[in-house]
BAKEDO-211709 format. One record per residue (C-alpha): z, y, x; residue in one letter. Coordinates in steps of 0.5 Angstrom, whole numbers, plus 2048, in hexadecimal, padded with zeros to 3 digits. Example, Ala and Ser with C-alpha at 12.3 -4.5 7.8 and 13.67 -1.06 7.14 Angstrom:
2
8107F7819a/80E7FE81Bs/
//
This chain:
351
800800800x/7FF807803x/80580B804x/804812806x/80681180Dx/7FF80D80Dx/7FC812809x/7FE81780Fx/7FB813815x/7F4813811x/7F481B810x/7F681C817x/7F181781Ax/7EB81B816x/7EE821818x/7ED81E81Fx/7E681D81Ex/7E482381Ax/7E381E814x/7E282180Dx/7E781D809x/7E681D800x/7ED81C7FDx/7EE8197F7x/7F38167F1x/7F08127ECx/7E98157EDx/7EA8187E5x/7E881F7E7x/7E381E7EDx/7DD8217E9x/7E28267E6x/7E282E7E9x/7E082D7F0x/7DA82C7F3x/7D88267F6x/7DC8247FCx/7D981F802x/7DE81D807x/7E1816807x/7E6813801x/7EE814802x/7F28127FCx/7F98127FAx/7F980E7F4x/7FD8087F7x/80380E7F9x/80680D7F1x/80C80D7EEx/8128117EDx/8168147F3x/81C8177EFx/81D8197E8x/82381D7E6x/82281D7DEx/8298227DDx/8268277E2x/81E8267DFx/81C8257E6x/81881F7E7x/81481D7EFx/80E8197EEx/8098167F4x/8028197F3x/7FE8137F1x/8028127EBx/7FF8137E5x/8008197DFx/8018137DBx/80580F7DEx/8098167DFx/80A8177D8x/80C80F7D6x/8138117DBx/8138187D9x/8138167D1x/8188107D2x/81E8167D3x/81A81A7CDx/81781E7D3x/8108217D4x/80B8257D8x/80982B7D4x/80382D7D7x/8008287D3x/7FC8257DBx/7F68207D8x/7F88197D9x/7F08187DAx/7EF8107D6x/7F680F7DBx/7F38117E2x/7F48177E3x/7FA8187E9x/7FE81E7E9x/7FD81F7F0x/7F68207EEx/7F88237E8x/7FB8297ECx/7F682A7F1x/7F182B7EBx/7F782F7E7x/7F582C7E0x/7FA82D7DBx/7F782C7D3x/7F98307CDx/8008327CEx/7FE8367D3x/7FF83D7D1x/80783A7CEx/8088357D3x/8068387D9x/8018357DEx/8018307E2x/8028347E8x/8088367E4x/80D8307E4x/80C82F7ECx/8128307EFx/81082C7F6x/80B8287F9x/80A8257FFx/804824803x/7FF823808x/7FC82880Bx/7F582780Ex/7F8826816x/7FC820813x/803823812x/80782180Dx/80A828809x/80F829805x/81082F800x/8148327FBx/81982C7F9x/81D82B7F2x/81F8317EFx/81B8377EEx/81C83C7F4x/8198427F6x/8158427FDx/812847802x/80B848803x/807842800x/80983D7FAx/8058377FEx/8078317F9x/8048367F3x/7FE8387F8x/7FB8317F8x/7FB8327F0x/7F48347EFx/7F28327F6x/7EE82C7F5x/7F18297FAx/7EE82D800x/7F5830803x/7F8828803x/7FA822801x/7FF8227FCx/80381B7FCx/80981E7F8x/80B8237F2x/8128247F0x/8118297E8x/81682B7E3x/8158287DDx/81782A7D5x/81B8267CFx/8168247CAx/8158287C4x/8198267BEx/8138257B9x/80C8277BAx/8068297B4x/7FF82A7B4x/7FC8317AFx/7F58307ADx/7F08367AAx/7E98367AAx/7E583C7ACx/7E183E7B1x/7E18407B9x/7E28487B8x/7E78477B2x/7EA8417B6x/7EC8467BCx/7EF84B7B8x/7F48467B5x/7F58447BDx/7F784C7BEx/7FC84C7B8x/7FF8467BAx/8008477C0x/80484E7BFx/80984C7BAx/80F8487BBx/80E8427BAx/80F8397BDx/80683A7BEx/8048357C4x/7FD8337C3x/7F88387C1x/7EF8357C0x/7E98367BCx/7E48317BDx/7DF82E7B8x/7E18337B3x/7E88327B2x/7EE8367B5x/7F48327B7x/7FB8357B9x/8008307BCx/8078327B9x/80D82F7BEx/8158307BEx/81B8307BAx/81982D7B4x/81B8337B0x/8178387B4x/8118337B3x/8128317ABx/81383A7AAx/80C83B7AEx/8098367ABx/80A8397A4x/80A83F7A5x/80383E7AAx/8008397A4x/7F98357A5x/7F982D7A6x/7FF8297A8x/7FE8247AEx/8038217B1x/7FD81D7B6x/7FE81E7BDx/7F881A7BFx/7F28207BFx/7F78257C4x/7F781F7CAx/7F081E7C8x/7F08267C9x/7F48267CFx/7F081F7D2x/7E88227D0x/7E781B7CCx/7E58207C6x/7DF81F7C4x/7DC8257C6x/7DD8247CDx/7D981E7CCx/7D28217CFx/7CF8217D5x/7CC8287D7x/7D082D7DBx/7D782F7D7x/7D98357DAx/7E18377D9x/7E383F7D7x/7EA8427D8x/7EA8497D5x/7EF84D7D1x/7F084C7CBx/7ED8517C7x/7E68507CAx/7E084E7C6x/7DC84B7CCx/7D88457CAx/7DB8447C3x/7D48447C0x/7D283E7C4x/7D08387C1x/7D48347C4x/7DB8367C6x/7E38347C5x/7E88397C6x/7EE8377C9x/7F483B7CAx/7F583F7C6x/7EF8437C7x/7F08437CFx/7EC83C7D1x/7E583C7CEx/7E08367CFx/7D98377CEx/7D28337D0x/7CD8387D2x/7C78397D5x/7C983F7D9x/7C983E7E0x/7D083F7E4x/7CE8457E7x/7CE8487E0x/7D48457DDx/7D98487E3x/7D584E7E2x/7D784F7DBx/7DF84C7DBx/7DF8517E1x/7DD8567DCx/7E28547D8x/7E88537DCx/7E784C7DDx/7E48467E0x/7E08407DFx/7DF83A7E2x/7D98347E3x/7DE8307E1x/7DA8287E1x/7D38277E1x/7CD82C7E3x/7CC82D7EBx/7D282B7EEx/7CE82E7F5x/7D08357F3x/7D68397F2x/7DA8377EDx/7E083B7EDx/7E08427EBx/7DF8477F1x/7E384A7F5x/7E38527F8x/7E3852800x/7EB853800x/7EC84C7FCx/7E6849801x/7EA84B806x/7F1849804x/7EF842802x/7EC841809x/7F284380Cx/7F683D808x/7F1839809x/7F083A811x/7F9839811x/7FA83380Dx/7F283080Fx/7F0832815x/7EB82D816x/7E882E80Fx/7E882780Ex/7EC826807x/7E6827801x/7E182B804x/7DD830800x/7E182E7FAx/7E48337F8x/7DE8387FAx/7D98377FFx/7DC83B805x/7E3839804x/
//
């Protein structure tokens, strides 16, 4: 079984050589975000298990390979769960990699992010050391957040082998609203939700019916619920298939291009195929534009769009950066990867 110690000795061995090296989990996201990466395989998916698990303080340490899934059957088992709502992806998808890629599903504007729940990790940096950042409680550092900078990373700054994440108890009870309307009317609903006071944790439209997810104290839920109206669903099962991109809308193979904006924005509500996530923030689209345009136009609005699957994988796929974030990100890049040897050009092409 490899241990990290194994996974070390590889990593610096390939730094030795100058030998670019392609990280991987379980391989669920390799053709998610990033551009194609070339380099030999290294995986973590053997480093699995729970390190430590501290129910009463909401810490739990988990290796790397260790599947979202397998996370939450632990987590459930004390009534326990991660809030990002990170998409289990048909049961492969590690948190390792769920980190390095930053996915968290629909409770991301209420829950947080993935990101938001690490407290620590320990990793490989690209000359094979073995690092230990952050620990079990939160805590204020100076000058960079290394566990939180590989979130989003695609694992172009290290090899992530352990994450220690701040955990919540389970909601009392859950409930699901349905209305049906369309795109514009749907994102003006969002707008109204999500400024009252209220146990709001799920907010999409998609094939013309707007879905607002209810979480908490039962009297809370029951009183929204009332007072919100629509159909009454107590079916969990459409939120994972949200979170997890088995929605049939996800089922299509042409290019599918992820947008980030503010809330108040009417970019690509007159596509024809969209879902709208998070409240109104996250928006989905498949369009024949090309990337250029896309970034152009979230720019304009204070947002940003990602090639998230399919298209050319070749070319930027992330948002651009101005020269004082090209400059910053070379900078960590150069301090924990000298050799540019962990996931070349998978972020961007001159990273």
């Amino acid at each position: 079984m490899t241990d990290v110690a194994t996974l070390a000795g590889q990593v610096s061995e390939a730094c030795a050589h100058k030998r670019p090296l392609c990280l991987q989990g379980g391989g669920s996201k390799a053709a998610l975000l990033g551009r194609d990466c070339e380099g030999d395989a290294l995986s973590t998916r053997e480093l699995t298990g729970v390190v430590n698990y501290e129910p009463g303080e909401l810490v739990i340490s988990v290796r790397a390979g260790t599947t979202v899934r397998e996370l939450e059957e632990v987590l459930a088992a004390e009534n326990q769960y991660l809030p990002s709502a990170t998409p289990h992806f048909d049961g492969t998808a590690t948190l390792g990699g769920s980190l390095a890629c930053n996915l968290s599903g629909h409770t991301r504007p209420w829950g947080g992010s993935l990101r938001d729940l690490v407290l620590g990790t320990e990793l490989i940096n690209g000359k094979g050391e073995t690092l230990r950042f952050g620990g079990r409680v939160m805590k204020n550092v100076a000058g960079y957040d290394v566990s939180r900078l590989q979130a989003g990373a695609l694992g172009t700054l290290g090899l992530i082998t352990e994450v220690t994440l701040k955990v919540l108890p389970l909601p009392e009870t859950e409930v699901t609203l349905v209305h049906e309307c369309e795109a514009p009317r749907a994102l003006e609903i969002m707008l109204q939700r999500g400024a009252e006071p209220s146990p709001l944790a799920g907010a999409c439209w998609f094939d013309g019916r707007l879905f607002l997810r209810l979480a908490g104290a039962e009297p809370a839920v029951k009183r929204a619920a009332v007072d919100w109206g629509g159909e009454t669903t107590a079916d969990e099962a459409p939120w994972r298939a949200l979170s997890d991109m088995s929605l049939a809308f996800f089922q299509c193979d042409e290019a599918l291009i992820r947008l980030s904006l503010p809330v108040t924005s009417s970019l690509a509500l007159s596509e024809s195929r969209l879902l709208i996530d998070w409240g109104g923030a996250q928006r989905w689209v498949y369009a024949a534009d090309t990337m250029p345009e896309w970034f152009e136009n979230a720019a304009r609005e204070n947002g940003h769009a990602w090639s998230f699957r399919g298209g050319d994988r070749k070319a930027e796929t992330a948002p651009p950066l101005s020269p004082q974030l090209q400059r910053m990100h070379r900078q960590i890049k150069q301090a924990m990867d000298p050799a540019g040897i962990l996931n070349p050009g998978r972020l961007y092409s001159w990273l």
